[in-house]
Every structure is written in structure tokens, then in C-alpha cells.
C-alpha positions in Angstrom: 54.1 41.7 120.0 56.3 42.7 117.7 54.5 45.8 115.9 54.1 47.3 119.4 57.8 47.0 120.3 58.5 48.4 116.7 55.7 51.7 117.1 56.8 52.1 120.8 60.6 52.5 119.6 59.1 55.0 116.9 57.2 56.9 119.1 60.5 57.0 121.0 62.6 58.4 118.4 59.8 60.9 116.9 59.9 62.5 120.3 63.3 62.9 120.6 63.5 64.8 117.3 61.2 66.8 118.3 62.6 68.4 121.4 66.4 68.8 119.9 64.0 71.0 117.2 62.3 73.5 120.3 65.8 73.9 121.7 67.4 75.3 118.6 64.5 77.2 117.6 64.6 79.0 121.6 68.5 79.6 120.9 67.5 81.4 117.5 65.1 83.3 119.4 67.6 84.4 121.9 70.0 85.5 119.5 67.0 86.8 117.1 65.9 89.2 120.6 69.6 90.2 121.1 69.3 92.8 118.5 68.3 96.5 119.8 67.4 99.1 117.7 66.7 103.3 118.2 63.2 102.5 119.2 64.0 100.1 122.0 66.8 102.4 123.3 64.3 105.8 123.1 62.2 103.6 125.4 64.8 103.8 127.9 63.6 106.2 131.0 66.4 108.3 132.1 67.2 112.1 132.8 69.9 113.5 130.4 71.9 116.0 131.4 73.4 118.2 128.8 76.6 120.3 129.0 76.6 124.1 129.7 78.1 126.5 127.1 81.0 126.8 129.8 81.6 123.1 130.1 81.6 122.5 126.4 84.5 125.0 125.8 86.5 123.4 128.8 86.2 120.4 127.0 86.6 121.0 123.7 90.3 120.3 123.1 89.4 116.9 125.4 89.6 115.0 122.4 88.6 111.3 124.2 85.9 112.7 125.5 84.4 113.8 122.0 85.0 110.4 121.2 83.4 108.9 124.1 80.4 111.0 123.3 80.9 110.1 119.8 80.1 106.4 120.8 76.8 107.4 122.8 75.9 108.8 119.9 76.0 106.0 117.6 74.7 103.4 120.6 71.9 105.6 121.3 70.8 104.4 117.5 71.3 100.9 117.9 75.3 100.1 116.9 76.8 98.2 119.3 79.7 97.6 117.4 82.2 99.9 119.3 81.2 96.8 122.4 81.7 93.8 119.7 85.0 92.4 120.0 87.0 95.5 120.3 88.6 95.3 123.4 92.0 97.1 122.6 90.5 100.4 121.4 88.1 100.4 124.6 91.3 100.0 127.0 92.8 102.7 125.1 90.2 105.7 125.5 89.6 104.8 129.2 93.0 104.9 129.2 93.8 108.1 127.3 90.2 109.6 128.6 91.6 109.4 132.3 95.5 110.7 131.3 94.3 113.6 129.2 91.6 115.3 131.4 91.9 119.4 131.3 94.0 120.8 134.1 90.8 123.0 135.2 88.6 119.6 135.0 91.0 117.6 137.7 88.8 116.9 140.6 87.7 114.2 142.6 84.2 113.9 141.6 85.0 113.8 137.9 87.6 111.0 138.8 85.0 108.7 140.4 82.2 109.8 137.7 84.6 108.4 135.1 85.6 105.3 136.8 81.8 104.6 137.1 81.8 105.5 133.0 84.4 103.4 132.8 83.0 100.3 135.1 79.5 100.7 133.1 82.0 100.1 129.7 83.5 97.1 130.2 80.0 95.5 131.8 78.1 97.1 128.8 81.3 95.3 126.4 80.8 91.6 128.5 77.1 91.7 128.0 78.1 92.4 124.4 80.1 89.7 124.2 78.2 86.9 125.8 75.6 84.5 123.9 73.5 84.0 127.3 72.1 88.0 127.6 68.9 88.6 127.0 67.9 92.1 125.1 66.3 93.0 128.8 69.8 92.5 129.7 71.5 94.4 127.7 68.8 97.4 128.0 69.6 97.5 131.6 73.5 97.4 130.7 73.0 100.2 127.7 70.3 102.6 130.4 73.0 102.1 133.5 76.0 103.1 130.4 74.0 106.2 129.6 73.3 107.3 133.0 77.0 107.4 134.0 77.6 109.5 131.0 74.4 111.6 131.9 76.1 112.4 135.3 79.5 112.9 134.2 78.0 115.6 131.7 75.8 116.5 135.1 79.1 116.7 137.5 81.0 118.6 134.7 78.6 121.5 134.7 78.7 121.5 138.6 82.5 122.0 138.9 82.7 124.4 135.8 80.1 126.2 137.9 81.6 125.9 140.8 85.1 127.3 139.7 83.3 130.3 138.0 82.3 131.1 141.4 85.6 130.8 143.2 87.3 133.4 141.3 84.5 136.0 142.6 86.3 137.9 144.5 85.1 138.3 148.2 84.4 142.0 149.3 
């Protein structure tokens, strides 16, 4: 009787060493997935809007926005880092992006497109920052980022477009 009892109560503990191993190897997998690089993001299916000759000299002197763009550029190759822990300096170019918009470039559907930009931020910067997303996760969170920027680009061409066309004078 006794050899069962003692094979029974190692059969007991082999199994429980067992599945504490599967659940630290499917929490290095998570975090092992988390990682994006340029090929996942060029995956990404989205329409990119680019900014018209006239749009990019209203904003040139914009200097938050060259910086925003500045960070799509480096996240469209993978670097998250700009999202990691860095709270204060994305507070501050919202921040600064929203006080220091071009006089011409103040109107209502730019305001909204950059609250959207800057709601798409700070979702991008928790997904970021949590140890539960998955990389599908945070390709939805990096595709909805870049499509806010895509039609901020988008909305800036239509009002520089639009003001060209005021100042036509009417016969």
C-alpha cells in the first residue's frame, strides 16, 4: 500500500511542475509576440494621404507638427519608444501641437481631427504600456494611430484648398 500512496503523491507533484512550466512559457510568448517590426506595420491596410505643396508651406513653421510626423515616421519602422514610458513629453506636444496651430490653419475640422490624433495617442501609449496586449492589439492601436494622422494630413489639404478658393474674387 505504501508504494502506491508514495507514486500517487509523485505523480501529483510531477504534474504540478509541469503546468507552472506551460504558463511561464505562454507569458514569454506573449511578451516574445509584443514586438512589431517594419514588416508587420507595412502589412497594415490603410489609405495615406499626403500633404499638398500648399499645405506643407502652411505648416512648415508648425514646429509640433513636424515633430508629430517625426514620430510616425520612426513608428512606421517599428520604434515604439516615443509610447514607452514617456508620458510627460506626449502631454506636452498635444499640448503645444493644439496652442501653436497657424492662424490660417484654425478651424473646426482640424480641431476635432487633432483631438481624434490626440485620443488615438494616448490609447496607442496604454496599449504600450500594458503587459496583457497582444501584437494584434497593438496593430489595431498603431493602424487606428496612423489613420488619424492620414486624415489630419487629408483635412489639412481640404481647408488649404478651400481658403485658396475664398479669396477668388466673385465677378
Amino acid at each position: 500500500m505504501k508504494p502506491i500512496y508514495l507514486f500517487s503523491l509523485f505523480i501529483l507533484f510531477l504534474s504540478c511542475n509541469q503546468k507552472d512550466t506551460s504558463k511561464s512559457d505562454n507569458k514569454t510568448d506573449q511578451t516574445f509576440n509584443k514586438t512589431v517590426n517594419e514588416s508587420d506595420l507595412s502589412k497594415i491596410n490603410y489609405t495615406e494621404f499626403v500633404l499638398s505643396p500648399e499645405a506643407q508651406r502652411a505648416i512648415e513653421n508648425w514646429v509640433e507638427y513636424n515633430q508629430l510626423q517625426e514620430q510616425v515616421g520612426y513608428l512606421k519602422k517599428g520604434d515604439l519608444s516615443f509610447f514607452n514610458d514617456n508620458k510627460k513629453a506626449i502631454e506636452t506636444l498635444l499640448k503645444d501641437l493644439n496652442k501653436n496651430i497657424p492662424e490660417d490653419l484654425k478651424d473646426n475640422s482640424i480641431l476635432a481631427r487633432l483631438k481624434v490624433v490626440e485620443t488615438t495617442i494616448y490609447k496607442l501609449e496604454s496599449l504600450v504600456q500594458l503587459s496583457t496586449t497582444t501584437k494584434p492589439e497593438l496593430i489595431e492601436g498603431i493602424k487606428a494611430f496612423l489613420i488619424s494622422i492620414s486624415n489630419l494630413d487629408l483635412q489639412l489639404n481640404e481647408v488649404i484648398e478651400l481658403r485658396r478658393y475664398e479669396n477668388i474674387p466673385k465677378p
